[in-house]
NUTORVO-774130 format. One record per atom (N, C-alpha, C, O): y, x, z. Coordinates in steps of 0.02 Angstrom, whole numbers, padded with zeros to 5 digits, always signed. Layout:
YXZ...
! end
This chain:
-00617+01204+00292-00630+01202+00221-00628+01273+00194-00586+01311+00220-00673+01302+00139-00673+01344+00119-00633+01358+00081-00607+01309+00055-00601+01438+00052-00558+01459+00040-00571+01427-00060-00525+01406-00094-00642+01432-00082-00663+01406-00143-00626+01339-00129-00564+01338-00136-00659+01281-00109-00656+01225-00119-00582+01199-00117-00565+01154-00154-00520+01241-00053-00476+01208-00075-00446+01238-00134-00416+01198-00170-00446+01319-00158-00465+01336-00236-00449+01282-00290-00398+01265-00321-00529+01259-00286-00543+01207-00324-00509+01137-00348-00503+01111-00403-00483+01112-00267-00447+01054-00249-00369+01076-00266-00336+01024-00267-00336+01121-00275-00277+01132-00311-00283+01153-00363-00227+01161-00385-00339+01174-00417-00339+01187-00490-00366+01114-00537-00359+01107-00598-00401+01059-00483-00383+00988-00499-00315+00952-00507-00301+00917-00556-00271+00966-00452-00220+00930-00442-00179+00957-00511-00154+00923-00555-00180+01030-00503-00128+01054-00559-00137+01040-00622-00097+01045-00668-00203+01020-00622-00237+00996-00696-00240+00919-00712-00257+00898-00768-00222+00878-00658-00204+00819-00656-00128+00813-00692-00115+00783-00744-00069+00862-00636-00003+00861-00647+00021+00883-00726+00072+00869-00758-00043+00926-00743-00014+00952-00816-00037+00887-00871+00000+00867-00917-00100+00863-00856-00111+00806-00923-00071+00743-00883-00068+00697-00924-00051+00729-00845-00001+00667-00832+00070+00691-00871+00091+00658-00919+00094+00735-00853+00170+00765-00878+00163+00759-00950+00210+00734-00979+00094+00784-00996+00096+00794-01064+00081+00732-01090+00094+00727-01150+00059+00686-01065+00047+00626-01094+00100+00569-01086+00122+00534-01132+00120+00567-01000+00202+00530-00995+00246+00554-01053+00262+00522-01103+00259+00608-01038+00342+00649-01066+00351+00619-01130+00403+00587-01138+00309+00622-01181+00349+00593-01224+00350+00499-01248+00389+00467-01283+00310+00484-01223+00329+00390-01189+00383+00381-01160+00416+00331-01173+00409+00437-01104+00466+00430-01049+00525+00457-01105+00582+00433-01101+00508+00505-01153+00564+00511-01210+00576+00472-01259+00629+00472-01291+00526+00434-01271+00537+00380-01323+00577+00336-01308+00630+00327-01338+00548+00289-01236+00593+00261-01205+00664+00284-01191+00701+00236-01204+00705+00346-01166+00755+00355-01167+00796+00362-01220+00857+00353-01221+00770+00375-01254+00802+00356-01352+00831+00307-01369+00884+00298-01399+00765+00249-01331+00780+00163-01351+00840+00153-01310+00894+00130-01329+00825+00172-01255+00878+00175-01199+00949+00197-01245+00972+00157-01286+00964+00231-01239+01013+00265-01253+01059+00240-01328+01120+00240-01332+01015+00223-01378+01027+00212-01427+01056+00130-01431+01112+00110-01448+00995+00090-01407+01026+00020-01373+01084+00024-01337+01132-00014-01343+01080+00063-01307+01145+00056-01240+01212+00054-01281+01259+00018-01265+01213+00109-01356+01262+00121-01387+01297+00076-01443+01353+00081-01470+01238+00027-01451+01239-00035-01512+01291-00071-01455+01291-00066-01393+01337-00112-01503+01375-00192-01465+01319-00230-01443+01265-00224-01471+01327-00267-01397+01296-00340-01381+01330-00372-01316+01347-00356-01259+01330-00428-01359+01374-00483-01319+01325-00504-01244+01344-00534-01194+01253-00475-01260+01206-00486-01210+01224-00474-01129+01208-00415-01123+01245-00493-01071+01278-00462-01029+01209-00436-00988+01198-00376-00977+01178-00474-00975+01080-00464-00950+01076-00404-00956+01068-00359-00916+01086-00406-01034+01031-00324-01069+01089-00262-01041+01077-00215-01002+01150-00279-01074+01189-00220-01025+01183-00208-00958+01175-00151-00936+01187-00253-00926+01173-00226-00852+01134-00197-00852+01149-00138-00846+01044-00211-00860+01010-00205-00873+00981-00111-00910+00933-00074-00900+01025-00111-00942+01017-00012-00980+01060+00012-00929+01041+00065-00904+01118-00014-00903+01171+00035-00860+01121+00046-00800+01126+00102-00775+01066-00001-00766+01030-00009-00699+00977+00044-00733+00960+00084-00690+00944+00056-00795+00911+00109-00796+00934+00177-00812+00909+00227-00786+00989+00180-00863+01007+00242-00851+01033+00283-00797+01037+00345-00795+01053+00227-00743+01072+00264-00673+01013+00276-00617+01020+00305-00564+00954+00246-00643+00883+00260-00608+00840+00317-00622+00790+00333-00592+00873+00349-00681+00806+00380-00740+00773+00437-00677+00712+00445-00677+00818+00479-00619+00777+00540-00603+00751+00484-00555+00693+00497-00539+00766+00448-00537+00706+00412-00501+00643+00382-00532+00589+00369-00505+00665+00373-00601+00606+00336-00623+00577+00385-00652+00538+00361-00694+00574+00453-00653+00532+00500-00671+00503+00540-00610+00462+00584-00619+00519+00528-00570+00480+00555-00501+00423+00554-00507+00414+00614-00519+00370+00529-00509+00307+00527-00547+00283+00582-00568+00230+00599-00543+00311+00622-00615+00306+00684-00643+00308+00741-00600+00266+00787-00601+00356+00738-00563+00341+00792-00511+00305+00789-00451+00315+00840-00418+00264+00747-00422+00235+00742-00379+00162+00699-00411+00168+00660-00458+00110+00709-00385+00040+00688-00436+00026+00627-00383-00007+00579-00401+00039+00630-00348+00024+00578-00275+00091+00507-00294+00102+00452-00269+00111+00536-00332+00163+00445-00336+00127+00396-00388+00094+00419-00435+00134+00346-00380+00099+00312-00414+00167+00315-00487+00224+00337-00484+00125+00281-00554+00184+00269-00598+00205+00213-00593+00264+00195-00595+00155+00178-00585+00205+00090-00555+00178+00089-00499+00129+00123-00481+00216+00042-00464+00232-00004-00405+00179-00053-00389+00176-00079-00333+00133-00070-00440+00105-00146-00439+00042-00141-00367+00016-00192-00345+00030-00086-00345-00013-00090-00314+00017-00095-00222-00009-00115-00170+00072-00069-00236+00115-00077-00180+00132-00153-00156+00132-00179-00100+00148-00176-00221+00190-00234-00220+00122-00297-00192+00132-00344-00154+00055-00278-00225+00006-00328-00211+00002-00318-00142+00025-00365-00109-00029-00254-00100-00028-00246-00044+00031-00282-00003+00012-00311+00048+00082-00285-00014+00122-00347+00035+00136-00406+00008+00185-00440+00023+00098-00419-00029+00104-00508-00049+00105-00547+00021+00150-00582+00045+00042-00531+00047+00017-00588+00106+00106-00577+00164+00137-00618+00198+00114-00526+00154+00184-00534+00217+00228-00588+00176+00254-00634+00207+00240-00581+00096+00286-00629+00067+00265-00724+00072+00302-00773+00069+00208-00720+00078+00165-00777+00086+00165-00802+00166+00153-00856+00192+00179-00757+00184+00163-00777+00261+00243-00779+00278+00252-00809+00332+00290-00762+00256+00356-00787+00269+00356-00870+00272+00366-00892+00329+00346-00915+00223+00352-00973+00216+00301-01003+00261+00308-01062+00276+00257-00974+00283+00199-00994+00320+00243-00989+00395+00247-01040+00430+00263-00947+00409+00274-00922+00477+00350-01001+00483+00372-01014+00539+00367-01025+00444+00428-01081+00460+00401-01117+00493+00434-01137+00540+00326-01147+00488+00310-01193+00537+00265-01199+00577+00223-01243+00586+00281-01130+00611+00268-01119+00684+00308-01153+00737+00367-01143+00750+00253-01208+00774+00282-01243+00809+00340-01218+00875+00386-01247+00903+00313-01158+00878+00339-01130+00961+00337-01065+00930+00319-01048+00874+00370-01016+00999+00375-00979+00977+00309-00931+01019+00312-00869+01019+00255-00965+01051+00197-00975+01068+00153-00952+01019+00114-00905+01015+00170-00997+00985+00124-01001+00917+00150-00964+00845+00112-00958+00797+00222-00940+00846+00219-00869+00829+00198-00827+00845+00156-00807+00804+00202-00796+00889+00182-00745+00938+00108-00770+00905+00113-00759+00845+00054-00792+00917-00004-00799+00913-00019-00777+00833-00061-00733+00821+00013-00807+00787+00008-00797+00721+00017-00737+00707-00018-00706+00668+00075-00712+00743+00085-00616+00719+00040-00577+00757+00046-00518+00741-00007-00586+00805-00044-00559+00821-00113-00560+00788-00152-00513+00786-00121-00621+00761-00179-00612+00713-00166-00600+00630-00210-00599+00587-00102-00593+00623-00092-00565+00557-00103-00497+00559-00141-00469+00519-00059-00455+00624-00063-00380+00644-00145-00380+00649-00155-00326+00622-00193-00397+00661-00252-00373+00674-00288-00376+00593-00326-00332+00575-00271-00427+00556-00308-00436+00489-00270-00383+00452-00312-00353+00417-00213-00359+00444-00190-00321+00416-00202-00240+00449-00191-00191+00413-00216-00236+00491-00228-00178+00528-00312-00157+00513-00330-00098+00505-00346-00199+00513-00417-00202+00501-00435-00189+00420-00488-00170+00397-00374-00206+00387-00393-00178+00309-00362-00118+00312-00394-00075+00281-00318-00099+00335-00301-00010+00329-00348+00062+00353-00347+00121+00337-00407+00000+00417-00442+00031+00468-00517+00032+00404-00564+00065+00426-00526+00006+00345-00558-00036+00346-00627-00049+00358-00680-00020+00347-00612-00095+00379-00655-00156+00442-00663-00219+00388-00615-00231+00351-00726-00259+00385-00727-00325+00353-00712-00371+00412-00748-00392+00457-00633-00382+00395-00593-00424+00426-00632-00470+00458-00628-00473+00520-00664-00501+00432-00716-00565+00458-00763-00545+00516-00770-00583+00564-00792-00491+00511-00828-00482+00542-00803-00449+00616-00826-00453+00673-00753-00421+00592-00726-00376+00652-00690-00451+00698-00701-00458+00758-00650-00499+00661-00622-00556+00714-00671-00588+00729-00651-00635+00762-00742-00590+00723-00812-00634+00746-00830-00587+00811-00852-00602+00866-00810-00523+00782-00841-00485+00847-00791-00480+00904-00801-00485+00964-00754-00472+00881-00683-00497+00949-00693-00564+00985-00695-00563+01047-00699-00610+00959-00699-00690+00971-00773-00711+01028-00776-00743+01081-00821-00678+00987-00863-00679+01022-00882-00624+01105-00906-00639+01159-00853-00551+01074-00862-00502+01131-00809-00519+01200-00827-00523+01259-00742-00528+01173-00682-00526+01223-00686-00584+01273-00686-00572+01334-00690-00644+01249-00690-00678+01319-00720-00678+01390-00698-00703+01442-00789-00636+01376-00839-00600+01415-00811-00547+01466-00825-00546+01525-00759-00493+01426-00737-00448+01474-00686-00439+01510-00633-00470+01502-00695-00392+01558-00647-00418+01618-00583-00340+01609-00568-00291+01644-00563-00366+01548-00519-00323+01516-00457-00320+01567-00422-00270+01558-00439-00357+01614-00371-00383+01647-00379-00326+01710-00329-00296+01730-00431-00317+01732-00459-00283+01786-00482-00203+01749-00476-00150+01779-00502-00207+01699-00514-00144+01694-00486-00131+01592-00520-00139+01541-00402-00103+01603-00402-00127+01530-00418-00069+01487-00401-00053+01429-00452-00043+01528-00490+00059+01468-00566+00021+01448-00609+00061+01431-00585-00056+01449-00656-00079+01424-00624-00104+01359-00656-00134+01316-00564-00091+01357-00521-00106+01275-00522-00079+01218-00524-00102+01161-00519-00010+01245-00532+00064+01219-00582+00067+01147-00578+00097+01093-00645+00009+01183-00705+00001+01111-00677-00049+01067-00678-00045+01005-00655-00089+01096-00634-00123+01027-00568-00123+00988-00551-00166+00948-00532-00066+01005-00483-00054+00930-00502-00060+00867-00554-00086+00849-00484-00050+00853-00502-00057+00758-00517+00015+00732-00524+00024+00672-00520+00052+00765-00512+00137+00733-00573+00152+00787-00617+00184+00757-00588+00143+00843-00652+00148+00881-00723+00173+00831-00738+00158+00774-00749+00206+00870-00810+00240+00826-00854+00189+00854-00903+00178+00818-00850+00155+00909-00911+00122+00931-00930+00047+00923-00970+00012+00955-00880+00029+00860-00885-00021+00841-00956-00035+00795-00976+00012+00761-00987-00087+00793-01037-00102+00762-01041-00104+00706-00986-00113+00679-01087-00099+00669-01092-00086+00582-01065-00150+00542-01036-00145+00487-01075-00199+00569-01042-00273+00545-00976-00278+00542-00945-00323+00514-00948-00224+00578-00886-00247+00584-00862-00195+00524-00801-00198+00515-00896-00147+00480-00886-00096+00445-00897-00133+00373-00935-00180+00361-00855-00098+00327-00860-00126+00233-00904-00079+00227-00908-00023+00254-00943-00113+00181-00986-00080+00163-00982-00033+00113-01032+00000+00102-00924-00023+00075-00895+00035+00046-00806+00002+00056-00779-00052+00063-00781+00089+00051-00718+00086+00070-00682+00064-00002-00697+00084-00058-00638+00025+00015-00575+00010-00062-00504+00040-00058-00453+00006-00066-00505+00089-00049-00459+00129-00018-00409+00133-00096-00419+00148-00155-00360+00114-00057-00265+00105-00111-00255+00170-00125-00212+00185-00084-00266+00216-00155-00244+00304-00186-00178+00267-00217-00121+00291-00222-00197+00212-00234-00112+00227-00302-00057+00209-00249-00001+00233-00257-00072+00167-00191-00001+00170-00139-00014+00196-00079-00064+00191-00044+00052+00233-00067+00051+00279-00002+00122+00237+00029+00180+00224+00012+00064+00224+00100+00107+00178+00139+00149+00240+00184+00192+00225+00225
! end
């Protein structure tokens, strides 16, 4: 990369970090006001007290954000990305064997691996299903090599046709 462009690519970021900081900071001060000011009123509320004591003992965490341009400000995109593991907890109870666990976490690891890679899930387990039983992977297991999920020589079907790539969570 040229000496301009990454230039360029750090007088973005810093220009990102400065209108995020000037536009948070005083929302993140308003809020600590409420904070603070609530915290100082009586209430018989025990919820809400816990509740201000659990944020005022969070606050440099919950301003992290500000110093780094790469954190997300909320969570929500994190939190969607592992739904299917929370979903697949209750799912995974009635696995008959432990056969058929084993089988289930192997095709969860590949659907989940194939969206990080991303691969249209569908297409990439059509092309497995259909390619693998054919090869004599047992005897020669470097004919495996093409079909990872990160493989360049995977077929265009098995490719999204544009990427949806998560910027707001860093796994």
């Amino acid at each position: 990369m040229k000496r301009s462009a990454c230039r360029d690519i750090l007088y973005q970021n810093i220009h990102f970090l400065f209108v995020l900081y000037s536009l948070s900071r005083p929302v993140l001060e308003g809020f600590w006001a409420w904070v603070e000011e609530t915290s100082a009123k009586y209430t018989a509320n025990e919820s809400l007290k816990t509740a201000l004591t659990y944020t005022t003992n969070q606050r440099k965490y919950l301003e992290t954000f500000l110093e780094d341009g790469r954190i997300p400000i909320s969570n929500n995109d994190c939190e969607a990305s592992i739904r299917p593991f929370a979903t697949g907890r209750k799912v995974w109870l009635f696995a008959d064997s432990p056969a058929g666990a084993r089988a289930s976490s192997i095709v969860y690891t590949l659907v989940e691996t194939a969206k990080l890679n991303h691969l249209d899930v569908f297409g990439y387990l059509c092309y497995l299903l259909e390619s693998l039983p054919d090869l004599d992977h047992r005897n020669h297991p470097e004919l495996l090599e093409a079909y990872l999920l990160w493989s360049e020589t995977l077929p265009e079907s098995c490719r999204l046709r544009e990427h949806r790539i998560n910027k707001k969570c860093m796994f």
